[in-house]
KOLMI-258624 format. One record per atom (N, C-alpha, C): residue in three letters; atom name; x, y, z. Coordinates in nm, 4 decimals. Atoms other than C-alpha are relative to their C-alpha. Last residue first. Example, Ala and Ser with C-alpha at 12.3 -4.5 7.8 and 13.67 -1.06 7.14 Angstrom:
<vokols>
   res   atom       east      north         up
   SER      N    -0.0820    -0.1190    -0.0060
   SER     CA     1.3670    -0.1060     0.7140
   SER      C    -0.0770     0.1090     0.0730
   ALA      N     0.0890    -0.1190     0.0000
   ALA     CA     1.2300    -0.4500     0.7800
   ALA      C     0.0900     0.1200     0.0000
</vokols>
This chain:
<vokols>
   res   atom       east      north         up
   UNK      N     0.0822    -0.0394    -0.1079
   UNK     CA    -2.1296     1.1308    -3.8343
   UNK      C     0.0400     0.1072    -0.0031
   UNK      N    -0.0680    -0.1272    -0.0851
   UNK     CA    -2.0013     0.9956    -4.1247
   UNK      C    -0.1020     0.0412     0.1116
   UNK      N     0.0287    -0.0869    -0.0090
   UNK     CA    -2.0614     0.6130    -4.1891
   UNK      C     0.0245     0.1624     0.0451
   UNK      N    -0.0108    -0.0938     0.1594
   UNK     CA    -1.8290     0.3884    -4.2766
   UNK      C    -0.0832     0.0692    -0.0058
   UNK      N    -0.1046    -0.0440     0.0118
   UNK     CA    -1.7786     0.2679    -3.8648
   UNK      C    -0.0015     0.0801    -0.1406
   UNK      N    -0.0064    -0.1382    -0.0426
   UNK     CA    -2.1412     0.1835    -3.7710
   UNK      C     0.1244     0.0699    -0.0431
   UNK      N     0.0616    -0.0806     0.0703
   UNK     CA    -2.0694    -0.1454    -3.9716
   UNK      C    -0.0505     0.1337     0.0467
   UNK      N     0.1546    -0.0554     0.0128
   UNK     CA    -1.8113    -0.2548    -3.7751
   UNK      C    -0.0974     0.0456    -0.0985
   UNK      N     0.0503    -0.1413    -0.1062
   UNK     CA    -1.4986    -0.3577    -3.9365
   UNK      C    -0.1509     0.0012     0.0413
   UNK      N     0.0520    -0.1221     0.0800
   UNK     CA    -1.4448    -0.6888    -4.0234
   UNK      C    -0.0298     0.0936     0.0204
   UNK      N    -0.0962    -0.0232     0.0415
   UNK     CA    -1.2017    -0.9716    -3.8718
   UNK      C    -0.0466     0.1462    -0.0690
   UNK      N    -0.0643    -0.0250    -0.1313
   UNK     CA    -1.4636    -1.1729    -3.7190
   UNK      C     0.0361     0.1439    -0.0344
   UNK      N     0.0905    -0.1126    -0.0340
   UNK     CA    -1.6930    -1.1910    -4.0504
   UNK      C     0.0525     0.0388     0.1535
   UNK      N     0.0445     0.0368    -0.1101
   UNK     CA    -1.3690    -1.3655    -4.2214
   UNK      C    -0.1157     0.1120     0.0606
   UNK      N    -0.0695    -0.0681    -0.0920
   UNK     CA    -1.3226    -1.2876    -4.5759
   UNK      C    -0.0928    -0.0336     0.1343
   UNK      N     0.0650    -0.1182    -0.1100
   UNK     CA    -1.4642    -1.5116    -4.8201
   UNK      C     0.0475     0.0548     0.0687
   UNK      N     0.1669    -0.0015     0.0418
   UNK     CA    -1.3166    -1.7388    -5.0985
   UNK      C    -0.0723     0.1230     0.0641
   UNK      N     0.0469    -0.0899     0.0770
   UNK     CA    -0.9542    -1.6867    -5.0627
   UNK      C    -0.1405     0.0267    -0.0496
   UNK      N     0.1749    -0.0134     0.0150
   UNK     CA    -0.8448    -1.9226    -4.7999
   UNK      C    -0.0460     0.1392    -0.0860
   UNK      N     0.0688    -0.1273    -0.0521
   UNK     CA    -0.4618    -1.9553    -4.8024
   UNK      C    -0.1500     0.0018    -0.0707
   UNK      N     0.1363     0.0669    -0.1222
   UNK     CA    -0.3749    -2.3324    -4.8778
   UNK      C    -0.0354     0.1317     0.0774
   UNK      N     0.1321     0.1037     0.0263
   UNK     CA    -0.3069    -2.2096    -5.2772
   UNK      C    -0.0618    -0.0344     0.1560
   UNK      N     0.1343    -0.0558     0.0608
   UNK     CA    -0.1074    -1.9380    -5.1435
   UNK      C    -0.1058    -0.0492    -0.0514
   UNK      N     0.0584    -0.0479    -0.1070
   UNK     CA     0.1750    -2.1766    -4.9578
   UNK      C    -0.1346     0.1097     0.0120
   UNK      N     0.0199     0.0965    -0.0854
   UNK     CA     0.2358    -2.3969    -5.2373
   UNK      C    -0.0751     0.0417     0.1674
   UNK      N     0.1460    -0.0114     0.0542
   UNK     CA     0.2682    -2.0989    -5.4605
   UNK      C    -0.0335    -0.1320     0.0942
   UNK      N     0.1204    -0.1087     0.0073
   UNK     CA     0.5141    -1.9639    -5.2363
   UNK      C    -0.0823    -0.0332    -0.0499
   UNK      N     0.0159    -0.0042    -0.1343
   UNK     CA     0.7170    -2.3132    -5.2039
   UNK      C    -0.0932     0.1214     0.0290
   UNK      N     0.0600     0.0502    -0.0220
   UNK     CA     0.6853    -2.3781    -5.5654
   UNK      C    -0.0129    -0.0007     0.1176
   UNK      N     0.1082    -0.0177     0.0979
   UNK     CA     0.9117    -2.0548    -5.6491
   UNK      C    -0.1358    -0.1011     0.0162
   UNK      N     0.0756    -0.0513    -0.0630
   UNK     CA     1.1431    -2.1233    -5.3154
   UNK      C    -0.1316     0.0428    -0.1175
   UNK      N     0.1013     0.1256    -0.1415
   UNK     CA     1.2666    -2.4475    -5.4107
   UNK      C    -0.0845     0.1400     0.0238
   UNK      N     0.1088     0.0855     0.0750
   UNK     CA     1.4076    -2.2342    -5.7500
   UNK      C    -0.0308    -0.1062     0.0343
   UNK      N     0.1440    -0.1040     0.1010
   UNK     CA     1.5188    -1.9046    -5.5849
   UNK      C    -0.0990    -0.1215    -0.0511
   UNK      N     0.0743    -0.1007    -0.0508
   UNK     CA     1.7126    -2.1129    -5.3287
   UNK      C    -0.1242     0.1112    -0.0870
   UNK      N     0.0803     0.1194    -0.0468
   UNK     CA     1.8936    -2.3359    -5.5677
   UNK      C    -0.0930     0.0506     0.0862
   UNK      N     0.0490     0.0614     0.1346
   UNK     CA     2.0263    -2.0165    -5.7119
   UNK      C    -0.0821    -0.1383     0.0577
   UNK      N     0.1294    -0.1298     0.0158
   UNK     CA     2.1012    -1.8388    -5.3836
   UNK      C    -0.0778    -0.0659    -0.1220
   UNK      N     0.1143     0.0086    -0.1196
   UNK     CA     2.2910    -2.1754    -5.2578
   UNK      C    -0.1007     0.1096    -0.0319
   UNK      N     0.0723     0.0805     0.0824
   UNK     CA     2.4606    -2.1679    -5.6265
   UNK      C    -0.0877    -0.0316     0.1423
   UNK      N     0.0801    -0.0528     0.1003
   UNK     CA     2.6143    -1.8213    -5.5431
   UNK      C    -0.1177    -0.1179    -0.0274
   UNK      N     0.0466    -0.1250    -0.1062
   UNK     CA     2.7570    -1.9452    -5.1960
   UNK      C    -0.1220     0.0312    -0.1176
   UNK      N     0.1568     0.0942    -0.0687
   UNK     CA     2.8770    -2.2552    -5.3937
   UNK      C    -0.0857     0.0971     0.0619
   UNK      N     0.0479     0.0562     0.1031
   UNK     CA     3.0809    -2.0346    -5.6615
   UNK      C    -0.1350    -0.0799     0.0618
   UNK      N     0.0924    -0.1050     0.0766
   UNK     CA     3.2096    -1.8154    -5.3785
   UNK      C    -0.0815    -0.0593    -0.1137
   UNK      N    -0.1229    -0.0580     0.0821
   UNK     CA     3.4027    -2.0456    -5.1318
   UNK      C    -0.1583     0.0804    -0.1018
   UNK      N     0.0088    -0.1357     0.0079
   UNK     CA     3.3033    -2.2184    -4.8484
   UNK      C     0.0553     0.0345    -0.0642
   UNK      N    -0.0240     0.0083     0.1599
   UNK     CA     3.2340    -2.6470    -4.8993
   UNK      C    -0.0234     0.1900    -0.0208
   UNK      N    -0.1510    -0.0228     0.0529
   UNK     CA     3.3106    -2.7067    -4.5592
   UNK      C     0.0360     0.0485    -0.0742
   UNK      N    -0.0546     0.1573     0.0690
   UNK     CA     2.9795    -2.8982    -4.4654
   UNK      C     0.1585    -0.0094    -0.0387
   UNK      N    -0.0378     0.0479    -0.0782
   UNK     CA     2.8693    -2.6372    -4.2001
   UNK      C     0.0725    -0.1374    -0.0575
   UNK      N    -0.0742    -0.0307    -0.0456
   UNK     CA     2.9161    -2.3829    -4.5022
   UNK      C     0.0267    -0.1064     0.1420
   UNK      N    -0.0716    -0.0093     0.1129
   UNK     CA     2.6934    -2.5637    -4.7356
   UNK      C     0.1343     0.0287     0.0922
   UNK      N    -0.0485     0.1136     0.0192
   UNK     CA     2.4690    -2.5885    -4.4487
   UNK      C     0.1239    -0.0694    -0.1240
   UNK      N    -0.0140     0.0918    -0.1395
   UNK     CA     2.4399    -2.2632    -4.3473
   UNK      C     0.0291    -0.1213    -0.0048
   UNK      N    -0.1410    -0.1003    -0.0115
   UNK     CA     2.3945    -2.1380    -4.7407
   UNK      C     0.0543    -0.0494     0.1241
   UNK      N    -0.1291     0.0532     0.0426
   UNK     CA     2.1361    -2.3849    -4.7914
   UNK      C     0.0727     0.0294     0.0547
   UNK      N    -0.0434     0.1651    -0.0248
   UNK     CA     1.9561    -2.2583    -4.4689
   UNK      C     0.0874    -0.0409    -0.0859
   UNK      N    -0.0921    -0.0087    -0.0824
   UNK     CA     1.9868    -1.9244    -4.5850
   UNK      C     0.0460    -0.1111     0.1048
   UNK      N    -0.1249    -0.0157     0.0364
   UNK     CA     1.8654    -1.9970    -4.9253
   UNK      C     0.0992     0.0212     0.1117
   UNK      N    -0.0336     0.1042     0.0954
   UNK     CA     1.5542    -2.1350    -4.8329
   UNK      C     0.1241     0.0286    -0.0268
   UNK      N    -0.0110     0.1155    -0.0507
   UNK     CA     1.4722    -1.8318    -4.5837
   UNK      C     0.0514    -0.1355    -0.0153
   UNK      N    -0.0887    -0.0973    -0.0927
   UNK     CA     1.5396    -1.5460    -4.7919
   UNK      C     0.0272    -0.1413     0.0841
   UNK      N    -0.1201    -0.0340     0.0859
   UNK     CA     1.3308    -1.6802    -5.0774
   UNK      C     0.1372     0.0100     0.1174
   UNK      N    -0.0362     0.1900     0.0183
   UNK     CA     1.0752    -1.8370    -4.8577
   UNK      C     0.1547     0.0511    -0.0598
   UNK      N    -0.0849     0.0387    -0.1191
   UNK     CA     1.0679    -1.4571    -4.7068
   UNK      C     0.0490    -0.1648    -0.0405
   UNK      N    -0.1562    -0.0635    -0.0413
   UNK     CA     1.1085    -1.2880    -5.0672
   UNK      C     0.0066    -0.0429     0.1353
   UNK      N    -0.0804     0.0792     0.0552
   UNK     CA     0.8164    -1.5748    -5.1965
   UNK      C     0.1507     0.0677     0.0398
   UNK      N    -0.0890     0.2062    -0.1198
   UNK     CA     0.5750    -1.5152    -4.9048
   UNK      C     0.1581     0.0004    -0.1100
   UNK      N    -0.0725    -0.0151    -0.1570
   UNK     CA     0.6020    -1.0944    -4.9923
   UNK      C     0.0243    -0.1542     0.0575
   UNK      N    -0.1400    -0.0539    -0.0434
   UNK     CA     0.6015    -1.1398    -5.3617
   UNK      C     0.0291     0.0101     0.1412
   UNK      N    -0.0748     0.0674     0.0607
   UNK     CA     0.2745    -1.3841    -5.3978
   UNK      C     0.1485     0.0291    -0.0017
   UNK      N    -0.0045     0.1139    -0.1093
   UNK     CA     0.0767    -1.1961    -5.1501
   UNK      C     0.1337    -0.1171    -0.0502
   UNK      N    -0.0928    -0.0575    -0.0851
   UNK     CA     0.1660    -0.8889    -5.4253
   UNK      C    -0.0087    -0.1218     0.1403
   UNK      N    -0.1054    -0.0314     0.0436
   UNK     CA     0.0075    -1.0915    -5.6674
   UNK      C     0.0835     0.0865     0.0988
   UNK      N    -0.0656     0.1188    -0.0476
   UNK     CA    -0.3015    -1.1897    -5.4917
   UNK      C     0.1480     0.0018    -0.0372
</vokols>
């Protein structure tokens, strides 16, 4: 579950900060100190935003759609 946990949190990550960042800049306020503190406010919305989004992922059972055949792990 730990690697589910790095791939949502580098797109929330990516995502969260590039909105700030967009809006920071449609506000005026461009310069290097706010730029940095849009990545920083960004790392730490996006930390409860990955686990927010792995808790409503279904982890109990795996779907019986979704499963290989069973003729398939055999050798022939």
């Amino acid at each position: 579950m730990l690697h589910f946990a790095f791939a949502i949190y580098s797109i929330a990550f990516s995502v969260t900060s590039g909105a700030i960042a967009v809006a920071i800049i449609m506000a005026g306020f461009f310069s290097f100190p706010t730029m940095i503190g849009a990545l920083i406010a960004g790392a730490l919305i996006s930390l409860p935003l990955s686990y927010f989004i792995l808790k409503q992922m279904d982890w109990s059972e795996p779907d019986k759609r979704h499963a290989a055949r069973p003729d398939r792990w055999y050798i022939r």
